[in-house]
C-alpha positions, 0 to 999 in steps of 0.5 A: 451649801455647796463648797468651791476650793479655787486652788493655783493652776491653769484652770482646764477644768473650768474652761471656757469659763476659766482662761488666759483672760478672765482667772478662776477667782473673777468668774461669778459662781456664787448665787446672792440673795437676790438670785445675782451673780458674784465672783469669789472676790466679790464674796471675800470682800462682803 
C-alpha cells in the first residue's frame, strides 16, 4: 500500500503531470483492481 498526501500548492513536484491545466487531484495515480487507472476523486467517490 503506497500513501498519496495531495496537499494545496502549485503542484512543481508533479509537473508535467501536475499543471495550470489539469490539477493534482484529477491526475490518475491510482491502480483499480482491474489494473486501470483512477484520479483521487475517482477513489473519494467509490
Amino acid at each position: 500500500m503506497h500513501i498519496v498526501l495531495l496537499s494545496g500548492g502549485s503542484g512543481k513536484r508533479l509537473w508535467p503531470l501536475s499543471n495550470e491545466v489539469r490539477s493534482k487531484q484529477f491526475i490518475k495515480l491510482f491502480k483499480r483492481e482491474d489494473g486501470s487507472l483512477e484520479s483521487m476523486l475517482q477513489r473519494v467517490h467509490r
